[in-house]
C-alpha positions as CSV (number, residue, x, y, z in Angstrom):
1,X,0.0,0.0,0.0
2,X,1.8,3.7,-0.9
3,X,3.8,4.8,-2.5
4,X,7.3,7.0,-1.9
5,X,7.2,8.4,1.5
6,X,9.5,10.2,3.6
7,X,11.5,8.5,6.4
8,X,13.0,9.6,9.2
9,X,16.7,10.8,9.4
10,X,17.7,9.5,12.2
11,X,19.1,6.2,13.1
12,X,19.1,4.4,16.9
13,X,21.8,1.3,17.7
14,X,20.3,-1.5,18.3
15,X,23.2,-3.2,20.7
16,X,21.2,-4.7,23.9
17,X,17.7,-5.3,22.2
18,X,15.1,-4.9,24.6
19,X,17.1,-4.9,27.6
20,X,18.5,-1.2,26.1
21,X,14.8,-0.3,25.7
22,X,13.7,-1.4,29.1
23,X,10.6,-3.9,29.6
24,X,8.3,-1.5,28.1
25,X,5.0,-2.6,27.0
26,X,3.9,-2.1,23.8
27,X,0.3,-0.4,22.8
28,X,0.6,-1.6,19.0
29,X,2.5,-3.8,16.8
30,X,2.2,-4.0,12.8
31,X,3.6,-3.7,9.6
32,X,3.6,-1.0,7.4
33,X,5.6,0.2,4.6
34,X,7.9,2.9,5.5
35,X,9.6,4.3,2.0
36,X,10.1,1.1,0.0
37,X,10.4,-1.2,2.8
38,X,7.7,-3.2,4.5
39,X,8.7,-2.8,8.7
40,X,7.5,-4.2,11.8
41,X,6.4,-1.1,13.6
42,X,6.0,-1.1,17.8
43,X,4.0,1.6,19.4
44,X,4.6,2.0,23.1
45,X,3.6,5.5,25.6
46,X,7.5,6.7,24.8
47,X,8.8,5.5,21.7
48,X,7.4,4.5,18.1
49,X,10.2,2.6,16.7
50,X,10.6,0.1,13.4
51,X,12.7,-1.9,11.7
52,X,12.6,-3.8,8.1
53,X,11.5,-6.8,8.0
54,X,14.2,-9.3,7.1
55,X,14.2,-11.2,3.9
56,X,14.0,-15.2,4.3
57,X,16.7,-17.5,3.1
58,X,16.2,-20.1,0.4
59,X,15.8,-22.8,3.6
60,X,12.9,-20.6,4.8
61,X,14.4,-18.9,7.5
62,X,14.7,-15.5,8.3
63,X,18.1,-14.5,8.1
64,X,19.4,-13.1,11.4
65,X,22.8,-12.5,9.9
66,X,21.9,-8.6,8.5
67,X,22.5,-6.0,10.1
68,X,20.0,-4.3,12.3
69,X,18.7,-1.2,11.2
70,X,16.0,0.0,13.7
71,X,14.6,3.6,13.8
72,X,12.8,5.6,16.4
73,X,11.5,8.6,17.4
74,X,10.6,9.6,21.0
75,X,7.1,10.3,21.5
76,X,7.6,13.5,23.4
77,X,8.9,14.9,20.2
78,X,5.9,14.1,18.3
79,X,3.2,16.6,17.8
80,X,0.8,15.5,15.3
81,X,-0.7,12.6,13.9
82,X,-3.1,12.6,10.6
83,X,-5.2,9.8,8.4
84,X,-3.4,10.2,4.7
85,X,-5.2,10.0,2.2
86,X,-5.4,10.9,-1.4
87,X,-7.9,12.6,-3.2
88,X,-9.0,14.3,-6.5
89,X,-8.8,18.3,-7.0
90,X,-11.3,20.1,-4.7
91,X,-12.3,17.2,-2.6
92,X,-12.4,18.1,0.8
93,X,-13.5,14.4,3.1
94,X,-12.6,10.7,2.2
95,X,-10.6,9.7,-0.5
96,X,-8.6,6.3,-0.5
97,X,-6.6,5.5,2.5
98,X,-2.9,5.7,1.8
99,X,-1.9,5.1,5.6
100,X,-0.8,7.8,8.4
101,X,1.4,10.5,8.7
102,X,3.2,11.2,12.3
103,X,5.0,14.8,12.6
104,X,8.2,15.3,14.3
105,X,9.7,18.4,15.8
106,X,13.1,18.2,17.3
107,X,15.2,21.3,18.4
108,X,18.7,21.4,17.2
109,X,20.9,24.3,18.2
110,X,18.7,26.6,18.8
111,X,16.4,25.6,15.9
112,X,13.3,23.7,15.7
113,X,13.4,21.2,13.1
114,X,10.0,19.3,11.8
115,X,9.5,16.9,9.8
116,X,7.1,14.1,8.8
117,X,7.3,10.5,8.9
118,X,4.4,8.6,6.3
119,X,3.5,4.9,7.6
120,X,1.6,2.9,4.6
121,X,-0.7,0.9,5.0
122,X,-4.1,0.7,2.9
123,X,-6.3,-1.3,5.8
124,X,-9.1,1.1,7.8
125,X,-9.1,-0.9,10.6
126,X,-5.3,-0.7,11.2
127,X,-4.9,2.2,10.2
128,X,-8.0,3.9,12.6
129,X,-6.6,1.4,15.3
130,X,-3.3,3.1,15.5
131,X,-4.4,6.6,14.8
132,X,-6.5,6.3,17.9
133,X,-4.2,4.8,20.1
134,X,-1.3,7.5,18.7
135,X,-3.8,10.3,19.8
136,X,-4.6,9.1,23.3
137,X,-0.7,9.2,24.0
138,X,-0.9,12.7,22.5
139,X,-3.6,14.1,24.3
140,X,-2.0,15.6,26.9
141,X,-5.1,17.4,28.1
142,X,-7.6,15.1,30.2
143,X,-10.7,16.9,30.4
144,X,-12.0,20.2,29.9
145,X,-10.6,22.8,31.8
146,X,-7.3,20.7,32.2
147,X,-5.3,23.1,29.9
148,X,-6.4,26.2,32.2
149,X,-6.0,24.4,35.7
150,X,-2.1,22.9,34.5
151,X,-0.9,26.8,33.6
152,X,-2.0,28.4,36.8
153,X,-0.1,25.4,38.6
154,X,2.9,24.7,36.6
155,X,6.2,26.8,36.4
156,X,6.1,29.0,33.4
157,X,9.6,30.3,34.0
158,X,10.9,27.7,32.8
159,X,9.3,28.0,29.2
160,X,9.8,29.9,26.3
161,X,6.6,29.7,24.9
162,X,3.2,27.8,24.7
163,X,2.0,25.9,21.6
164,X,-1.5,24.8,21.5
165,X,-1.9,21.6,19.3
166,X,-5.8,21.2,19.0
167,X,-9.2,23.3,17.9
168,X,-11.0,26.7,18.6
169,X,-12.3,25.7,21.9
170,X,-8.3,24.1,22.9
171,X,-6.6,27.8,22.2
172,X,-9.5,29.7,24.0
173,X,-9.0,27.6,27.1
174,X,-5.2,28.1,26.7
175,X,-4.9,31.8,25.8
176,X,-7.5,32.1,28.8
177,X,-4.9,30.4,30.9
178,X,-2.4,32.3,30.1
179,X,-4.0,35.5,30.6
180,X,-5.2,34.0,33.9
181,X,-1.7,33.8,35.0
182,X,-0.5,37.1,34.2
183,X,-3.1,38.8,36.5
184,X,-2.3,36.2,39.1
185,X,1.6,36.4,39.2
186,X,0.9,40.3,38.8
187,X,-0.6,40.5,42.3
188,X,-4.1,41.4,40.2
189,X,-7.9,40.6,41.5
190,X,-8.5,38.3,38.7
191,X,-12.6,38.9,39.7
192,X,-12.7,42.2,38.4
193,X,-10.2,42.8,35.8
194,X,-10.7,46.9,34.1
195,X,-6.8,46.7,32.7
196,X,-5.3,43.2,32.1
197,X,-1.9,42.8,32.4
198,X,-0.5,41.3,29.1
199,X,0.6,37.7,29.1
200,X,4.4,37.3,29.1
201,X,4.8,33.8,27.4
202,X,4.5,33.4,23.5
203,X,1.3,31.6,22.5
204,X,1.7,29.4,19.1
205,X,-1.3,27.5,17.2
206,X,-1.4,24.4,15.1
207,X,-5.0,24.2,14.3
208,X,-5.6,20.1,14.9
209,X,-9.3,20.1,15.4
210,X,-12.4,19.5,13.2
211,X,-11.8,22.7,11.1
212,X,-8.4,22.9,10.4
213,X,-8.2,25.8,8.2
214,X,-8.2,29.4,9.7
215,X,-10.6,29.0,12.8
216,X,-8.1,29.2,15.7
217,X,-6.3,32.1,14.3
218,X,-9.3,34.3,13.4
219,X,-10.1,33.8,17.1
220,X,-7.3,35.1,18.6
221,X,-6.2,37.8,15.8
């Protein structure tokens, strides 16, 4: 299923097997094809890792003897998962299921870096299967109202910025919190509010909801 797909740069050893992975337990196992290989692909709530599949020898064996060639990426440093699928010139839902598309940002001196990793696989079911289970480890929100209790609680000093990852009701709640904050590390009755003070941390968008065209940034513009 797919066809040429982008794959990530980089590369982890695989001296130690498991035992340098821990006893994790992993969500999801499957195959998909990542670039031109088919891989076995393990999910678990910290890393989504794959290796190719190894070709079996004329006895029917797999052959151990290649080298390993296993690939990661932590999922702290994933922000985004979408269904990809293709369709025609000005269609806007369905289209034929080409597999799903996880996005990657990674900072590197001083620089963010993104970039997208495409896992192929034409089956519904395993593809809605792992998109699910890819979003609960995402969601780092519980309930609503989470967002706005976690930034009057946490430390912001220690942040550069906020990026909300979600829809128009996920960057209300968040630029609310934000502006919660400021009046409360400002000394400020936040009851009765005339003059706000401004919010010191950055607030970024990626619109991941329902509507994902403009709807969060009108809002806040």
């Amino acid at each position: 299923a797919g066809g040429t797909r982008r794959v990530s740069r980089f590369r982890a050893p695989c001296a130690g097997g498991e035992a340098a992975r821990g006893e994790e337990e992993p969500h999801l196992r499957g195959i998909f094809q990542i670039g031109k290989k088919s891989c076995d692909v393990v999910l678990s709530a910290r890393q989504l890792r794959w290796r190719p599949i190894q070709p079996e020898s004329p006895g029917g064996d797999s052959n151990m003897d290649l080298p390993c060639k296993e690939e990661f990426v932590e999922m702290k440093d994933v922000f985004s998962v979408k269904l990809k699928r293709r369709r025609f010139v000005g269609q806007k839902k369905g289209g034929m299921l080409l597999g799903i598309t996880v996005f990657v940002c990674l900072k590197k001196e001083n620089k963010l870096e993104d970039y997208a990793i495409n896992f192929s696989n034409s089956s519904e079911d395993h593809c809605h299967s792992w998109f699910r289970c890819l979003k609960e480890i995402l969601n780092v929100t519980e309930y609503e109202g989470h967002a706005l209790s976690l930034l009057q609680e946490c430390e912001l000093q220690a942040f550069d910025g906020v990026v909300c990852v979600g829809g128009d009701g996920s960057a209300s709640e968040v630029a609310h919190g934000l502006l919660l904050r400021a009046q409360m590390d400002a000394g400020r009755d936040t009851n009765y509010i005339l003059t706000p003070v401004s919010a010191t941390l950055p607030l970024g968008v990626i619109p991941a909801g329902e509507n994902r065209d403009t709807d969060s940034f009108k809002y806040l513009s």
